[in-house]
C-alpha positions, -999 to 999 in steps of 0.1 A, spaced: -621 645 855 -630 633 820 -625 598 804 -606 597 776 -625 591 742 -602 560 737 -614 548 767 -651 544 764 -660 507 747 -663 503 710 -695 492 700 -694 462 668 -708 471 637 -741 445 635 -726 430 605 -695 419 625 -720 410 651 -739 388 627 -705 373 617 -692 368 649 -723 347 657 -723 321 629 -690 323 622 -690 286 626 -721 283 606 -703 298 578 -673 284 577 -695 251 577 -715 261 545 -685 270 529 -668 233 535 -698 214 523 -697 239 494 -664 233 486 -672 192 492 -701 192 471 -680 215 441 -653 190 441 -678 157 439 -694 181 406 -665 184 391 -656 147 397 -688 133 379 -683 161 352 -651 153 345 -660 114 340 -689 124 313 -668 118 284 -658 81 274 -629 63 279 -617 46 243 -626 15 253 -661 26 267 -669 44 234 -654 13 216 -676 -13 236 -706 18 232 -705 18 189 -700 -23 186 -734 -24 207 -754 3 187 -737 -15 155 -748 -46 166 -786 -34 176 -787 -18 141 -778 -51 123 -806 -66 146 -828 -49 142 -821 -48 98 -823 -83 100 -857 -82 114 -872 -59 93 -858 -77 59 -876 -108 52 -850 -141 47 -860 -158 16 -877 -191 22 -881 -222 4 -906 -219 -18 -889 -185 -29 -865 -204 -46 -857 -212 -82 -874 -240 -98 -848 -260 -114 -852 -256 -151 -841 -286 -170 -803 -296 -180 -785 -273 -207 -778 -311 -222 -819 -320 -223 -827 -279 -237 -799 -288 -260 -811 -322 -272 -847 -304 -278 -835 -278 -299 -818 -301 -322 -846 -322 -324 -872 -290 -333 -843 -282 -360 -837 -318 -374 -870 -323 -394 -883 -355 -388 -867 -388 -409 -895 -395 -440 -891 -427 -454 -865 -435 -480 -888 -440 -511 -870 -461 -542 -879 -446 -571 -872 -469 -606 -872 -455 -636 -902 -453 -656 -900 -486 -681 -900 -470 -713 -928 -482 -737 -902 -503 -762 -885 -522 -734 -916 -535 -716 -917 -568 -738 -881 -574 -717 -875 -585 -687 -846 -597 -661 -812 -590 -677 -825 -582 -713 -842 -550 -693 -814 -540 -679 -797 -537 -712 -826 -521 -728 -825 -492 -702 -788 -488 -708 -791 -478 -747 -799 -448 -748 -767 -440 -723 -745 -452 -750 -760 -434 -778 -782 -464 -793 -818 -464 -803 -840 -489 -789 -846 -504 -824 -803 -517 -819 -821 -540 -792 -831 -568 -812 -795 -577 -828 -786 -571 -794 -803 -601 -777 -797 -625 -808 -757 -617 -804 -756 -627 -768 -780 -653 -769 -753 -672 -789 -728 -659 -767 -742 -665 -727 -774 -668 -729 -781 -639 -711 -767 -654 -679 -740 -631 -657 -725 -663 -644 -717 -679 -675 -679 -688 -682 -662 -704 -710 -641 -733 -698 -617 -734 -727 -610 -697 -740 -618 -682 -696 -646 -656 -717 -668 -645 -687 -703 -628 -686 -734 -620 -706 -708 -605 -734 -677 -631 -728 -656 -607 -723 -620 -621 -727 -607 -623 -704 -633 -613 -677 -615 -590 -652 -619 -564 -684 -652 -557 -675 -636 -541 -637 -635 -509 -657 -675 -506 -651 -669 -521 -614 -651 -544 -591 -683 -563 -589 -680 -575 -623 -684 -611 -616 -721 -608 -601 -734 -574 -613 -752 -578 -642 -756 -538 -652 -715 -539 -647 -710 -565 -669 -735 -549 -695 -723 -514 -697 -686 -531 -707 -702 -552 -735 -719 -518 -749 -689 -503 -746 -671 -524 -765 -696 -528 -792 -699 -491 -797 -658 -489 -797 -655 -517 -823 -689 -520 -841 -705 -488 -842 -738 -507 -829 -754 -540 -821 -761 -546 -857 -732 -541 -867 -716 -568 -839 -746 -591 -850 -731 -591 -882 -700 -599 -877 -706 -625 -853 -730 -643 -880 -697 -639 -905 -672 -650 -881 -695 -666 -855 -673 -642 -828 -674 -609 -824 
């Protein structure tokens, strides 16, 4: 009697076989590979920075960089500092003093003593200087010192008691003579210059007042 074909044993293909055999071994590989994926993707997927991580990470490089600028650019010291120049007051006073020019002495200079006056002296110069000023020659001199030799004597302090004529030209009375100058009472020229005056006005000259005083013994 024959066996039937379905029967006889099935022999495994070597592959199953091979599976069959480290099945466990497998299944094994395949856990720690699935372990060892799911650690990878763990650390890959904490490679990028948190805010605050990247935050903390650009204030430290910021803070390295200014380190390391400060380093390499030299702080200025003490001797590389300006040397104080003097006061805008002092350069001030300096240039004023380069454009002032330097005080000279005051020099008094008195006039040249023309040649017909120089046998007067004192008050009688004084009047000799003035004649030209009120259009007299120096020849109108002469009558000049005989007409108030009569009347003061020459002197600037002299004063008539009775009439109040003041001055080397008794001028009555004497505060006439402030049309020259308040300082008609001591000023000599002042006094003068008035008596000229009024001899030109009324006597055309010297002479002519010498004249007149010799007629009328005034003038």
């Amino acid at each position: 009697m024959s066996t039937p074909r379905h029967a006889l044993p099935r022999r495994r293909h070597p592959l199953a076989r091979l599976l069959a055999v480290h099945s466990r071994k497998i299944a094994l590989g395949v856990l720690c590979a699935g372990v060892l994926g799911a650690a990878a993707y763990a650390v890959a997927d904490t490679g990028p920075q948190t805010p605050a991580t990247d935050l903390a990470a650009r204030e430290a490089a910021a803070a390295a960089a200014n380190r390391a600028y400060d380093r390499a650019t030299p702080s200025p010291s003490v001797s590389a500092s300006p040397t104080a120049g003097p006061s805008p007051s002092a350069t001030a006073a300096r240039r004023a003093e380069k454009a002032t020019p330097s005080a000279k002495p005051t020099v008094t200079r008195t006039t040249a003593t023309p040649t017909s006056c120089k046998s007067y002296s004192g008050n009688q110069l004084v009047a000799c200087r003035l004649l030209p000023s009120f259009g007299f020659a120096y020849s109108q001199m002469s009558p000049l010192v005989k007409l108030w030799d009569h009347e003061s004597g020459w002197n600037h302090r002299a004063e008539n008691s009775g009439s109040g004529a003041y001055g080397i030209p008794q001028a009555l009375p004497g505060d006439k003579m402030a049309k020259f100058g308040d300082d008609w009472r001591t000023n000599p020229a002042t006094q003068i210059k008035w008596g000229l005056d009024y001899i030109k006005n009324r006597y055309d000259t010297p002479a002519g007042a010498w004249n007149h005083f010799q007629d009328n013994n005034w003038y």
